[in-house]
N, C-alpha and C positions, 0 to 999 in steps of 0.2 A: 345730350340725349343720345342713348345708344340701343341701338336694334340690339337685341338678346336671344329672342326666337326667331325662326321662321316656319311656315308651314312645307313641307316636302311632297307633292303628287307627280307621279309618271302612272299612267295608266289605270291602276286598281291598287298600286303601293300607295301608301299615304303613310306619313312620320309629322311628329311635330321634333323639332331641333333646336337644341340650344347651342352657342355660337362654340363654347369651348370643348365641345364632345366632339367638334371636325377638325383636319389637320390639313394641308394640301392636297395630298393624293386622294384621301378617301373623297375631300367634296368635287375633286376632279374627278371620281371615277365613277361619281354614282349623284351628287346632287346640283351637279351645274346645271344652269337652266333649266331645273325646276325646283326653287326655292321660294315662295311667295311670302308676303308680308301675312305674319301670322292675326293680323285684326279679322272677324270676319267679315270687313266692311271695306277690305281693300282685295286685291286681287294683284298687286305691284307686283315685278319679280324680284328677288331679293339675291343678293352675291353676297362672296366669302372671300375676304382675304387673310390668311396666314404670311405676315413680311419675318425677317431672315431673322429679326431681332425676337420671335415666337408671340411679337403681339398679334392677337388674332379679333377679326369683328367680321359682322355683318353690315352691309348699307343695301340703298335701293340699287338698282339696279339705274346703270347712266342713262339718262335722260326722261326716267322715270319719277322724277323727285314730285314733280306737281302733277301725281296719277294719283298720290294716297287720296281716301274720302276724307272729306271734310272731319270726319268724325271718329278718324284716327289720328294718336297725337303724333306721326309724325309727317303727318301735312302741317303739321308746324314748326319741323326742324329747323328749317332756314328764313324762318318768318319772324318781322322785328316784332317788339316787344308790346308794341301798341294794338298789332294786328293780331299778335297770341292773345293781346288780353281782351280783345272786343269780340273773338271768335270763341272764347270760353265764356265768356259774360253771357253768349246770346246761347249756347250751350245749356249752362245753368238754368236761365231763365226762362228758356220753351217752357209753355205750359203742355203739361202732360198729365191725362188724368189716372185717376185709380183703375177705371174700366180698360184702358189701353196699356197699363201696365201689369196688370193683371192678366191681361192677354197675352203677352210678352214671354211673362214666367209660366203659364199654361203653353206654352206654343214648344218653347225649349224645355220643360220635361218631355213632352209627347216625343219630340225628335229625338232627348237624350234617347230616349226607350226603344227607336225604330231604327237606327243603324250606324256605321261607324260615320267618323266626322267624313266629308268630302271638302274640297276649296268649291264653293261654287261659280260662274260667274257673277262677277259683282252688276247687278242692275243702275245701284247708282239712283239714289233718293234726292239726291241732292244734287243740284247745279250751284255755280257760282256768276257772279259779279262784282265789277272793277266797279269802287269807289273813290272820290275824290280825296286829295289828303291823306294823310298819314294812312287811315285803313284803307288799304288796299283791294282786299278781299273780304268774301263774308256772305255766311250761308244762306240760301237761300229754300224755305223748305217748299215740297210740294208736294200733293197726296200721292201716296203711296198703297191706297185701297183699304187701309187699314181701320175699321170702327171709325168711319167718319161722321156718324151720327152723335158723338162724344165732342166731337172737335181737334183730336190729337192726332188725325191720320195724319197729318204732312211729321210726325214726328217717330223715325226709329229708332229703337232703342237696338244696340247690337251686342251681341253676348262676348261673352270673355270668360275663358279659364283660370281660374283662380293663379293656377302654375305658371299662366304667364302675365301675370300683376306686374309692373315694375312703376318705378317712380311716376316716370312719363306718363300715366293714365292719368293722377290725379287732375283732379276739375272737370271728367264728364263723368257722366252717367252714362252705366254700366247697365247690363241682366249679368249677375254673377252668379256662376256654378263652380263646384269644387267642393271637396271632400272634408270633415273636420275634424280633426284633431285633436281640439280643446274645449271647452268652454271655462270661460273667466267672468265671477261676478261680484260686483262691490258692492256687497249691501247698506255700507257709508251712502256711496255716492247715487246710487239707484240704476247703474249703468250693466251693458253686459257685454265680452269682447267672443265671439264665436271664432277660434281663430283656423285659420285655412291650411290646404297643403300647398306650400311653396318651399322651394328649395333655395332661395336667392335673400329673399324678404320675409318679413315677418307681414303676416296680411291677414285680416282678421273683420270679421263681418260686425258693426257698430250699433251697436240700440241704446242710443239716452236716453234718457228721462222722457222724453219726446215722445218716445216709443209709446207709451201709456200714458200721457199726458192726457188725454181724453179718456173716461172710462165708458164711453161708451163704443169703444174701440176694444181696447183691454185696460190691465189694471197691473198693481206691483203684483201683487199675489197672484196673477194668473201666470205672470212672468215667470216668478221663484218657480211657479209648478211647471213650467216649461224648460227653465234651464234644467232643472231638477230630475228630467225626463232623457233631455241629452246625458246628461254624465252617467246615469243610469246606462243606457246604452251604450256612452264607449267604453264603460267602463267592463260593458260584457263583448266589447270588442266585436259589436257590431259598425260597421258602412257606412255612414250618414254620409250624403251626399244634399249639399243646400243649394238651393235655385233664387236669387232673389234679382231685387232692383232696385240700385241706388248710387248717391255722388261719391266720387272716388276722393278722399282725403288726407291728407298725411296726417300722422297721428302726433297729439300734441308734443309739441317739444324735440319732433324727430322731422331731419330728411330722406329719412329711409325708409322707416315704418308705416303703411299706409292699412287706411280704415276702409271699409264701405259702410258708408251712411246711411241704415234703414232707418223709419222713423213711423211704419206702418206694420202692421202686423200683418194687414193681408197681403203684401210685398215681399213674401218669403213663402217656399215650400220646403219641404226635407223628407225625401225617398218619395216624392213624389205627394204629402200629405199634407193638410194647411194648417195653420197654426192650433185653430183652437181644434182642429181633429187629434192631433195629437192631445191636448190638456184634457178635453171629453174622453177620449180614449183611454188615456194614459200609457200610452203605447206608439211605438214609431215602427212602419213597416220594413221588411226587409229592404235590400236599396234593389230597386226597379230599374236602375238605366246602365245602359250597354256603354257602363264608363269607366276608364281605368287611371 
């Protein structure tokens, strides 16, 4: 498991950073002690070492290891195998509804659109407790103010950049944002791969068959007219920027390639407009958020 990004704030500067764009001097001269752990769900401070041999990484900062949230995978760096896998299990299996996640992806366009990224203080949704036996640890959730007339307030969802996907995400659930690229679609198999900008990974937003399995949801053919809509678009080299929400997975057959697993329709926006506004439309707006 390797740190790749961090986030960069002193004052009103803000960078997001990847580990191999710094050398010694430059992160001594301008990023030491203020590098944070680029999740927005942690606020840890992050360091850089470049040794004599020019291998170069990022790690937490000492004696910060058990500050990540719960809901960043690397509060699971140093965590055995039993305790990674019963804090993903319960991960997975929060229930969370439509109305809370739909809220999620209305909340992070609004912001993309009102100003640049900040680190904020992390608040901290989650507390923990020691269990007996092998799990050690393990979430514990509690309202967060959030639509608790649904049921799913003790549960946050935390955004993530497309840009910085890396292996380590797979097994939570995301709100993903980021730019697209491609679309790819198997009219065989009924599937559709939205793929992202990442410069490390190949990472690509996932709709199976799932996705329209109910038709009173959508349908194949509303889909064809939806992908059908994107390629039109990039192909006129316009912006698509997608908002959605979903499990992070590796994609079949790969340990490198990873999926995000929508399987709703209402669980996705793009330039800020919802699905079937785009298919009624036939049209995708310009991109609305203050994103680069």
């Amino acid at each position: 498991m390797k740190i790749e990004w961090a986030f960069y704030e002193n004052g009103d500067d803000t960078e997001e950073v990847y580990y191999e764009h710094l050398d010694k001097d430059l992160y001594e001269s301008k990023y030491q002690e203020h590098l944070y752990c680029i999740s927005d769900e942690c606020d840890v401070m992050i360091k850089f070492t470049h040794r004599k041999n020019g291998v170069k990484f990022f790690s937490t900062w000492n004696g910060q290891g058990d500050l990540h949230d719960i809901e960043c995978p690397y509060f699971l760096k140093d965590k055995g195998e039993v305790e990674r896998k019963n804090i993903l299990h319960q991960i997975e299996s929060a229930p969370v509804t439509d109305e809370h996640i739909i809220n999620t992806i209305l909340n992070k366009s609004k912001n993309l659109k009102e100003k640049e990224k900040r680190k904020m203080q992390n608040k901290r949704n989650t507390t923990r407790r020691t269990l007996q036996g092998e799990q050690t640890s393990k979430p514990e959730k509690i309202d967060n103010g959030e639509i608790d007339q649904f049921g799913s307030s003790g549960i946050r969802i935390f955004s993530l950049d497309s840009k910085h996907i890396t292996p380590d995400y797979v097994g939570y659930r995301k709100c993903i944002f980021g730019k697209i690229k491609h679309v790819y679609f198997n009219e065989a198999d009924g599937y559709v791969y939205l793929n992202l900008d990442n410069a490390q990974y190949r990472v690509s937003i996932y709709l199976p068959q799932a996705f329209y399995a109910d038709p009173g949801k959508t349908t194949k053919s509303a889909l064809v007219s939806f992908v059908d809509k994107i390629k039109q678009e990039l192909l006129a080299h316009k912006e698509l920027v997608i908002i959605c929400v979903g499990m992070i997975r590796y994609k079949k057959g790969s340990q490198q390639d990873v999926n995000v697993h929508v399987i709703n329709p209402s669980h996705l926006l793009i330039n800020d407009m919802k699905y079937y506004e785009i298919i009624t439309s036939n049209s995708i707006n310009p991109n609305p958020y203050n994103y680069l």
